[in-house]
C-alpha positions as CSV (number, residue, x, y, z in Angstrom):
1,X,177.4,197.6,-43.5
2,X,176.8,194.5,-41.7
3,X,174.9,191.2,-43.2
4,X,172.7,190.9,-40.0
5,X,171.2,194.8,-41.2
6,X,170.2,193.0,-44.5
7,X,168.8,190.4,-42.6
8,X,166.9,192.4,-41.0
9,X,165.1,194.1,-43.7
10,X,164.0,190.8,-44.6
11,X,162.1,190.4,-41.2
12,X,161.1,194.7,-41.3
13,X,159.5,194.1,-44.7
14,X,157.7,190.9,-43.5
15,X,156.0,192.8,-40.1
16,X,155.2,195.4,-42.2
17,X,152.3,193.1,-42.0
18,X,150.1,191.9,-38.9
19,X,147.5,189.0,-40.8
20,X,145.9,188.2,-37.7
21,X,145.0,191.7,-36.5
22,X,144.0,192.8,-40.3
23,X,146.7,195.4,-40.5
24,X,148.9,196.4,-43.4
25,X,151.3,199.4,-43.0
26,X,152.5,199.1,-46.6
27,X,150.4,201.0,-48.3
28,X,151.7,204.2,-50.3
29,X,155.5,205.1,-52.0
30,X,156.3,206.6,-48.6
31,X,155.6,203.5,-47.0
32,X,158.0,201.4,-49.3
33,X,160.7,204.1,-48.9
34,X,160.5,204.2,-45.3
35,X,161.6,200.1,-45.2
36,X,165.1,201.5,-47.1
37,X,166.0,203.5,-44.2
38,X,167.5,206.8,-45.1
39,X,170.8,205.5,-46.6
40,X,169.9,203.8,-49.6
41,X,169.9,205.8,-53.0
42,X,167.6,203.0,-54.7
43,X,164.6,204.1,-51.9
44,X,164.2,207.4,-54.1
45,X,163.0,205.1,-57.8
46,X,160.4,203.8,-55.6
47,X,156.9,204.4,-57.1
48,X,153.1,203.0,-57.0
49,X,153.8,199.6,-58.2
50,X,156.5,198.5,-56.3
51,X,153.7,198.8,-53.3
52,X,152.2,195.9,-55.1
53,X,155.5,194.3,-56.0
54,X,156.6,194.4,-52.5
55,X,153.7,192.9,-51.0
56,X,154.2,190.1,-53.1
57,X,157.7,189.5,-51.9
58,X,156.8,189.4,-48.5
59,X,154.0,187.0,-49.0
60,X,157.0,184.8,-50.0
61,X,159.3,186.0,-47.1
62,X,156.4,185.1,-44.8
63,X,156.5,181.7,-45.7
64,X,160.3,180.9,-45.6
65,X,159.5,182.2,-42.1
66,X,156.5,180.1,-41.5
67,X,158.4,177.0,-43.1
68,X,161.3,177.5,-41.1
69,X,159.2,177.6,-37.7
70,X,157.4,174.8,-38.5
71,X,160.1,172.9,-38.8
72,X,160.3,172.2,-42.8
73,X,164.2,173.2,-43.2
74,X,163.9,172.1,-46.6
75,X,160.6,174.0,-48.2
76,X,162.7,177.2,-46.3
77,X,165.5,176.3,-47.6
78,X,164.0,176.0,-51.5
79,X,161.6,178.9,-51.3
80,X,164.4,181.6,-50.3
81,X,166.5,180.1,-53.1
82,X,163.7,180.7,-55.2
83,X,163.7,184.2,-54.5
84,X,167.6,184.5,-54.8
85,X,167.1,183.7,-58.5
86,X,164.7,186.1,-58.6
87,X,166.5,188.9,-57.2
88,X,170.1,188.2,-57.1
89,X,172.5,190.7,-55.2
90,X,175.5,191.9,-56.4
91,X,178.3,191.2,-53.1
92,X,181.3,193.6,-53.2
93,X,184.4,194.4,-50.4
94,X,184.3,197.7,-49.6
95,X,186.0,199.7,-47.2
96,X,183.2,202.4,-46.2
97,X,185.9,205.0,-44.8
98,X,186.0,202.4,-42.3
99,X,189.3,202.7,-40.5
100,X,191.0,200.1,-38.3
101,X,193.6,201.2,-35.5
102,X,196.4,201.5,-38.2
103,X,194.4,203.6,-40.5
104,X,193.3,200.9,-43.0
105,X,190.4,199.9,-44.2
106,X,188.2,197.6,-42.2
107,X,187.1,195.3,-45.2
108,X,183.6,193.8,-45.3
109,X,181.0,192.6,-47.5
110,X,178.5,195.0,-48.8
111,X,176.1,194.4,-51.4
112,X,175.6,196.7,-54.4
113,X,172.6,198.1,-55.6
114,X,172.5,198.0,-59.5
115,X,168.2,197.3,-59.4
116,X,165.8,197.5,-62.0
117,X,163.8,198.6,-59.9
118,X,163.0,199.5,-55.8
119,X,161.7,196.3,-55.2
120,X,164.5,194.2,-57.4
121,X,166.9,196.1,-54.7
122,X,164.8,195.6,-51.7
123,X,164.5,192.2,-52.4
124,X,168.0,191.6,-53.7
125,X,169.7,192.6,-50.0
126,X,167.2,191.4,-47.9
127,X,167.1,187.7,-49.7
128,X,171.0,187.9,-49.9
129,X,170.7,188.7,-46.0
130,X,168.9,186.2,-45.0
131,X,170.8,183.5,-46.5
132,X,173.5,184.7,-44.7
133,X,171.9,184.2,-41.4
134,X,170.6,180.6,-42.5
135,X,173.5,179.6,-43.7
136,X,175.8,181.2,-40.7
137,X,173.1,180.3,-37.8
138,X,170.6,177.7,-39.0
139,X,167.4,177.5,-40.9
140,X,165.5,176.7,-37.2
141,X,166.9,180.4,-36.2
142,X,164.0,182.0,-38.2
143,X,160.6,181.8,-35.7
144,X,157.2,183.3,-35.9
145,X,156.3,184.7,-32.9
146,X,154.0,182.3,-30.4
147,X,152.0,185.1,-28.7
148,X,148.7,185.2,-29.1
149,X,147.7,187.3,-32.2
150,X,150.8,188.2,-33.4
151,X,152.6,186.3,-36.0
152,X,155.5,188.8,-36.1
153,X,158.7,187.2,-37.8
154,X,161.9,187.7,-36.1
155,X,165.5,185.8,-36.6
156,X,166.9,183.9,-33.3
157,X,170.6,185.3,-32.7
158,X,170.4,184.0,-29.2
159,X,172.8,181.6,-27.5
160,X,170.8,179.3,-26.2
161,X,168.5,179.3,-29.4
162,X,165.6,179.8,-26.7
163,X,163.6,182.7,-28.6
164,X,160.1,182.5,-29.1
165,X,158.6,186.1,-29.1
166,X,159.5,188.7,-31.7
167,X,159.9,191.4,-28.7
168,X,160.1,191.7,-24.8
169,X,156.5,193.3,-25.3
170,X,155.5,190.2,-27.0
171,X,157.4,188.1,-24.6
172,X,155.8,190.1,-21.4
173,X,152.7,189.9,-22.8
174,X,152.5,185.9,-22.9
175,X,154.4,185.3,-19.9
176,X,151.5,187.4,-18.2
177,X,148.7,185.7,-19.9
178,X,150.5,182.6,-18.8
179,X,150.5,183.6,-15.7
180,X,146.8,184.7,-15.2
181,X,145.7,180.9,-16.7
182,X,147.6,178.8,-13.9
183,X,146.0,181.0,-11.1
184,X,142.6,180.3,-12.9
185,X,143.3,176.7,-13.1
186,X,144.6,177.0,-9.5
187,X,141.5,178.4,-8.1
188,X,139.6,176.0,-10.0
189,X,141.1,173.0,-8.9
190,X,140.9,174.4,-5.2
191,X,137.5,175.3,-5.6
192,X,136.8,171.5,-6.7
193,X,138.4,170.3,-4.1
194,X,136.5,172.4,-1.5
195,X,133.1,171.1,-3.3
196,X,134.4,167.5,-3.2
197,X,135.4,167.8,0.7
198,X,132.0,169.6,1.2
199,X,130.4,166.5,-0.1
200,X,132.0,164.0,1.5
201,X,131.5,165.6,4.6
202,X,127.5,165.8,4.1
203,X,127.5,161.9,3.3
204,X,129.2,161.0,6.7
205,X,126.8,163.4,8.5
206,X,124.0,161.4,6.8
């Protein structure tokens, strides 16, 4: 399995959350297994308090997020370590019955899950993820997303490091809304123009 998937479940469990539009889709067992995916043995130990548990870890994923995008590298930096400690992973090779063109194993890094619990392996991979992607991309790859009412997190794998919208929706959305404010200002600015003409016009006739 692939560190950027681990990654990712950093950023799912974080969105499971919209604070601006006072919704919260993390709310029952089914919820919390549903972030697993349907792979993960560890999804099926999940019970009532790891709702709670959960939440509270991506309260804290939030703000290496928000850290990150506001340009504090460092309070990122020491909150995800932080949760490493926490939650530490357990990183093994495996071969997955992954097969290269000569029949041998195509080697990778995969991390374990030996949890206490559903949340101590949630946490564990998604933490683990994460620093893989800040340490392989950069701390300023993590954004919040700038559209308006949405504070979706996402991670910047871009080449350009040009992202600023969690998703083309997001990204449509602003450009549109964009859009619609420079024909306002536009039309305003023509219309005081008109007004000013119309003025100066009325003093010469006087």
């Amino acid at each position: 399995m692939e560190l950027t998937y681990y990654a990712d479940l950093a950023v799912r469990l974080v969105n499971t959350e919209e604070p601006l539009r006072g919704t919260d889709s993390l709310t029952s067992v089914e919820a919390v297994r549903a972030l697993f995916g349907p792979t993960q043995q560890v999804a099926r130990r999940a019970g009532d308090a790891d709702v709670t548990r959960l939440r509270g870890v991506r309260a804290r994923l939030r703000a290496v997020f928000t850290a990150a995008a506001d340009g504090d590298e460092v309070t990122a930096v020491d909150l995800l370590n932080a949760l490493l400690l926490e939650y530490p992973a357990s990183p093994q090779i495996s071969g997955h019955d992954m097969l290269d063109e000569q029949g041998r194993p195509r080697w990778h890094l995969h991390l374990a899950e030996h949890p206490s619990s559903a949340t101590a392996g949630y946490a564990a991979i998604a933490c683990m993820g994460l620093a893989f992607q800040v340490t392989d991309l950069g701390v300023d790859r993590l954004g919040i997303c700038e559209a308006d009412r949405c504070r979706n997190a996402y991670i910047d794998t871009s080449t350009n490091r040009s992202r600023r919208y969690c998703s083309d929706r997001c990204a449509t959305r602003a450009n549109v809304a964009a859009y619609r404010a420079r024909k306002r200002r536009e039309r305003a600015a023509s219309g005081s123009t008109a007004v000013g003409s119309q003025a100066s016009t009325d003093s010469g006739e006087r």
